[in-house]
MIDOSE-1310 file (N, C-alpha, C; in nm, 2 decimals, decimal comma, always signed):
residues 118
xxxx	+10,66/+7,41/+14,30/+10,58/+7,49/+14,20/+10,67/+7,59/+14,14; +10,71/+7,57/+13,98/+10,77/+7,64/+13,93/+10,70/+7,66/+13,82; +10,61/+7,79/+13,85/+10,51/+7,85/+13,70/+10,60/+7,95/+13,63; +10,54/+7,98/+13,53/+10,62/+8,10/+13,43/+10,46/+8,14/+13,36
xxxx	+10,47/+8,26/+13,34/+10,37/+8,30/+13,24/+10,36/+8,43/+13,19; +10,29/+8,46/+13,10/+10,40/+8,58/+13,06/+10,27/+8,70/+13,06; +10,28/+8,80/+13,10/+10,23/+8,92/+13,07/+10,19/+9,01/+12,97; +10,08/+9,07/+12,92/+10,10/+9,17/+12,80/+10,17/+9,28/+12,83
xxxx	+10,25/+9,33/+12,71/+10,33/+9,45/+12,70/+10,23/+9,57/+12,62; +10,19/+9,52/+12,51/+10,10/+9,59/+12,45/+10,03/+9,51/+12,34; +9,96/+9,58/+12,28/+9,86/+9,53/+12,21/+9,81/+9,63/+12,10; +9,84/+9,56/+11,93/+9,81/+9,67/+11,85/+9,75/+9,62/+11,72
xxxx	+9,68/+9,69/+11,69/+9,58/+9,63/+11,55/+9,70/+9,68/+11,44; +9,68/+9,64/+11,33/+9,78/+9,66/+11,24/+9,73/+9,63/+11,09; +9,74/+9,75/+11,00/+9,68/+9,76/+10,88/+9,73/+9,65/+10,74; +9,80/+9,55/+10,83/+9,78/+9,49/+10,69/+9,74/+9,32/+10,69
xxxx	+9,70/+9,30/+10,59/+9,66/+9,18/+10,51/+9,69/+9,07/+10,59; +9,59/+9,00/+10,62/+9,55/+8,83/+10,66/+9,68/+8,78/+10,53; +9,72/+8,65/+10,59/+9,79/+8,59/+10,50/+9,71/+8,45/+10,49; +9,61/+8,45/+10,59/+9,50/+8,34/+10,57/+9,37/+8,35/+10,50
xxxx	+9,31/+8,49/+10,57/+9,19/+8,53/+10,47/+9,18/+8,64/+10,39; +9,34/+8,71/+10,40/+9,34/+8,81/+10,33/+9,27/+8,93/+10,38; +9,20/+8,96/+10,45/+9,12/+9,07/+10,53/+9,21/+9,13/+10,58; +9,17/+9,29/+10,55/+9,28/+9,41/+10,61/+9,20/+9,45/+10,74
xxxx	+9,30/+9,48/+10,82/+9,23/+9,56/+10,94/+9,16/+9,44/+11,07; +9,23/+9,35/+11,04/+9,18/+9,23/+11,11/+9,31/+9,16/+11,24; +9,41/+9,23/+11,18/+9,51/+9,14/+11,27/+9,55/+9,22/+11,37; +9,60/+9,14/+11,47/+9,67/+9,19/+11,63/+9,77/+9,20/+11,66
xxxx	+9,85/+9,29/+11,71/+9,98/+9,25/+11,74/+10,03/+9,23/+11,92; +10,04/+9,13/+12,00/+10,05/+9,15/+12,08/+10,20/+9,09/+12,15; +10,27/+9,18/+12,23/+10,38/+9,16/+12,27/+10,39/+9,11/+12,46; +10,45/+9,06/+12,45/+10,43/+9,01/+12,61/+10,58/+8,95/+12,68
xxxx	+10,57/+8,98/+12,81/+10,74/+8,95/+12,88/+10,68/+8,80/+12,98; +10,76/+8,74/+12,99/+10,77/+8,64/+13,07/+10,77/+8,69/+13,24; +10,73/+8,64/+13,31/+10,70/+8,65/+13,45/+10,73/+8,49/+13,48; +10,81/+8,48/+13,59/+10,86/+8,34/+13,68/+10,80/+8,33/+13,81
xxxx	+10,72/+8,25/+13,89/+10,66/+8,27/+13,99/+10,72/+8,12/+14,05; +10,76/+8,10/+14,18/+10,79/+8,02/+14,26/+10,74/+8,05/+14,37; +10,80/+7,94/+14,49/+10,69/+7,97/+14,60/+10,83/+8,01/+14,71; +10,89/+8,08/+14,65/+11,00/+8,17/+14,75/+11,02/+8,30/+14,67
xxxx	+11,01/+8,30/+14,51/+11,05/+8,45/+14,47/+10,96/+8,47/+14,37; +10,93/+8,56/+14,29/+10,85/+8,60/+14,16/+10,97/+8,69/+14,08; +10,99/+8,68/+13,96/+11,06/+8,79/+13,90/+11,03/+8,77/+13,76; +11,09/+8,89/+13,71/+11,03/+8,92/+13,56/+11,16/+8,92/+13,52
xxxx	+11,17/+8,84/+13,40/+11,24/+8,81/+13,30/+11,31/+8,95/+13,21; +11,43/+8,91/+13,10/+11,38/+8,99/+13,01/+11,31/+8,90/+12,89; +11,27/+8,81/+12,87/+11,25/+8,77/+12,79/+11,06/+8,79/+12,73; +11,10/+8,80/+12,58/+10,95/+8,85/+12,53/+10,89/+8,73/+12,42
xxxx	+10,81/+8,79/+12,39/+10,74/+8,68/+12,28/+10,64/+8,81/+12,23; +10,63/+8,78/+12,07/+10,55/+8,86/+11,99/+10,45/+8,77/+11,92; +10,31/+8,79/+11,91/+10,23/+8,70/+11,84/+10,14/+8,80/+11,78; +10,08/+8,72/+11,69/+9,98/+8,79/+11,56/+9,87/+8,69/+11,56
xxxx	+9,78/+8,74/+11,56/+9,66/+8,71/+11,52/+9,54/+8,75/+11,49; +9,48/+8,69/+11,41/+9,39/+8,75/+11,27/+9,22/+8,74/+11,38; +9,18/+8,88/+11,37/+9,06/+8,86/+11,45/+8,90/+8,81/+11,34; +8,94/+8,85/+11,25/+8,84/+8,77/+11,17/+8,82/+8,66/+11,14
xxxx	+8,94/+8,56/+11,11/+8,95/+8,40/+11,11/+8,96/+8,33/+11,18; +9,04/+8,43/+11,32/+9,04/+8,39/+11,43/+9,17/+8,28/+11,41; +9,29/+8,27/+11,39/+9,39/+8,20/+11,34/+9,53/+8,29/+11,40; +9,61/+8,18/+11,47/+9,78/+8,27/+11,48/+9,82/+8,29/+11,37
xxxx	+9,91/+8,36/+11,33/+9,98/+8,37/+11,24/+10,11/+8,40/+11,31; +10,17/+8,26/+11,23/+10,32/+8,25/+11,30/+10,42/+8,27/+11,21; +10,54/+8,35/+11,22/+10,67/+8,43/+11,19/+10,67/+8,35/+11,06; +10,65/+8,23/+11,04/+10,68/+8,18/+10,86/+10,61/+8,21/+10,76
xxxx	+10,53/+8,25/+10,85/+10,40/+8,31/+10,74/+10,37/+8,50/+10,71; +10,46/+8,55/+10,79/+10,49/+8,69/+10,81/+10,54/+8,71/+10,67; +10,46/+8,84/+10,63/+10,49/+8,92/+10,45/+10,63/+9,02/+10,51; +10,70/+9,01/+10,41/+10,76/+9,20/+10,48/+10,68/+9,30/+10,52
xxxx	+10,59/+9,31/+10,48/+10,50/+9,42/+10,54/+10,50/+9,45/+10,65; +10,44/+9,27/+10,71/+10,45/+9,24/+10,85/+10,54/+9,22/+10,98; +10,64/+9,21/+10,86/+10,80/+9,23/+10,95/+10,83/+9,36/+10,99; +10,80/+9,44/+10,88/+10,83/+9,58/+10,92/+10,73/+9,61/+10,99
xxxx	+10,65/+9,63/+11,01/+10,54/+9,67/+11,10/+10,58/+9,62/+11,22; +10,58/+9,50/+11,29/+10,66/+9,43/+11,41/+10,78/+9,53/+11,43; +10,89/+9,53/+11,35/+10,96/+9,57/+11,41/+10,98/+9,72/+11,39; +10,88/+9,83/+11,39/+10,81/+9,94/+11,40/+10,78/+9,93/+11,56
xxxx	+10,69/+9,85/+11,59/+10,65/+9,84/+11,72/+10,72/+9,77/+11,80; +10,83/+9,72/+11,74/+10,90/+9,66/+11,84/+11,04/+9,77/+11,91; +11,03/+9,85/+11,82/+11,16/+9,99/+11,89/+11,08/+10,05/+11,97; +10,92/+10,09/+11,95/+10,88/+10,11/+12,08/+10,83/+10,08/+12,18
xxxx	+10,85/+9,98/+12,22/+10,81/+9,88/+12,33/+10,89/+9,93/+12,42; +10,80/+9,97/+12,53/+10,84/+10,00/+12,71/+10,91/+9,85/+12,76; +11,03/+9,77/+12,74/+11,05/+9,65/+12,82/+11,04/+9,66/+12,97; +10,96/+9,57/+13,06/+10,97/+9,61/+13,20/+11,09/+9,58/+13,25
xxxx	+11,23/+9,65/+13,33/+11,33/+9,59/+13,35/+11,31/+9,48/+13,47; +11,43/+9,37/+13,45/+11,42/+9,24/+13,52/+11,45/+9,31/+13,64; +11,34/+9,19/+13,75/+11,37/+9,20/+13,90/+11,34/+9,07/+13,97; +11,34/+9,10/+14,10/+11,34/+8,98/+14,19/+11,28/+8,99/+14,33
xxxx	+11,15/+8,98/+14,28/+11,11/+9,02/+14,44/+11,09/+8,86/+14,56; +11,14/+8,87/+14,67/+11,15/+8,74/+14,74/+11,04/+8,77/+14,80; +10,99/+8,63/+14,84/+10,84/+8,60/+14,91/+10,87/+8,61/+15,07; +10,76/+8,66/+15,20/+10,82/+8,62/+15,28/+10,86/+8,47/+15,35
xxxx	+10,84/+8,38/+15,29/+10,92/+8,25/+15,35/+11,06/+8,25/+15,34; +11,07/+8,30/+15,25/+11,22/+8,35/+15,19/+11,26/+8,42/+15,28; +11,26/+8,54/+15,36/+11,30/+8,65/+15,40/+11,28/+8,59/+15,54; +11,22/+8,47/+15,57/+11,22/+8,41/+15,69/+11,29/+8,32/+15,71
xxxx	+11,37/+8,26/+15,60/+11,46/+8,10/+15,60/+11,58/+8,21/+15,60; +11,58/+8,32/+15,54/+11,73/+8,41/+15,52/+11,78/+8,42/+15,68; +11,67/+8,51/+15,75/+11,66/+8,56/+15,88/+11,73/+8,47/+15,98; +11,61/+8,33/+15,94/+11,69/+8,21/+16,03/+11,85/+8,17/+16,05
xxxx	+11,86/+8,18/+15,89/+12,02/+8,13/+15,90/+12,07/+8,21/+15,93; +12,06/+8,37/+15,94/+12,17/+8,45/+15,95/+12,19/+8,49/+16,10; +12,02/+8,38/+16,20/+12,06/+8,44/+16,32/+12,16/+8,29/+16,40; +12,15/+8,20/+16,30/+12,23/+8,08/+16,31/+12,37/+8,08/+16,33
xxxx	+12,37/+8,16/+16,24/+12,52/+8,20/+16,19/+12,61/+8,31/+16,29; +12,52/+8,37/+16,34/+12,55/+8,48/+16,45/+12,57/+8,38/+16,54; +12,49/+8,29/+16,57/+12,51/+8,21/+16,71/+12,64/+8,14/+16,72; +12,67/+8,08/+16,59/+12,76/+7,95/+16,59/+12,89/+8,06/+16,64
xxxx	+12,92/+8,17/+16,56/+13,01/+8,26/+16,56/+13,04/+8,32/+16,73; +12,89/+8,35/+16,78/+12,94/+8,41/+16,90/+12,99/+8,28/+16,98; +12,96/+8,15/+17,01/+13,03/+8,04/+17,09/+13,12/+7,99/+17,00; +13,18/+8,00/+16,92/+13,30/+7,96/+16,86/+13,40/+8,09/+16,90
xxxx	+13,38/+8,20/+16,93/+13,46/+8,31/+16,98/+13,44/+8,32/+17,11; +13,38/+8,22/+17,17/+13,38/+8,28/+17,35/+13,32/+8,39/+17,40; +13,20/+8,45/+17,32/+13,13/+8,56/+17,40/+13,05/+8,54/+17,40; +12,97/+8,41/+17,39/+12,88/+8,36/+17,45/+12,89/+8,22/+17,46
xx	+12,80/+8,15/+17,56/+12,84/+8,00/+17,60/+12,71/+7,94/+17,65; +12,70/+7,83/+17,69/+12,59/+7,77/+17,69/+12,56/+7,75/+17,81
């Protein structure tokens, strides 16, 4: 199980013009980071994704279809975006396969040096 999915960062209405229905006051800006979930660690990325979408037509609006307006506006909200910094939190199976080996490792070590024996 190797999921990814990504989280909102924020979420912002934004004054200008549909490039599909032309309606002002209709579109969304929402920003979001990637999250990685496995079944020994979970961590957050830095990576983001920005999407637009028109609440009236109910339609994405994807980056080729972005006016300048809309560029600047994006990247308005894009200097202020809180990014969450990347981490890595281990599951405990993980923290129990580590445990294992490292008491493994102690063992092999203490009868390969003679202070302990079988």
């Amino acid at each position: 199980m190797n999921a990814f999915n990504f989280f909102t960062l924020k979420e912002a209405r934004i004054n200008n013009n549909c490039p599909e229905c032309y309606s002002n006051d209709s579109l969304e800006l929402i920003f979001e980071q990637k999250l990685t979930e496995t079944n020994f660690y979970k961590a957050i990325t830095n990576e983001t994704r920005s999407e637009i979408r028109c609440l009236n037509c109910e339609v994405q609006i994807f980056p080729v279809m972005w006016t300048n307006d809309i560029e600047q506006v994006v990247d308005y909200h894009k200097r202020g975006l809180h990014i969450k910094p990347k981490s890595l939190k281990l599951k405990p199976i993980s923290w129990a396969i580590i445990t294992f080996v490292l008491v493994v490792l102690i063992a092999i070590v203490l009868l390969v040096t003679g202070v302990m024996s079988i």
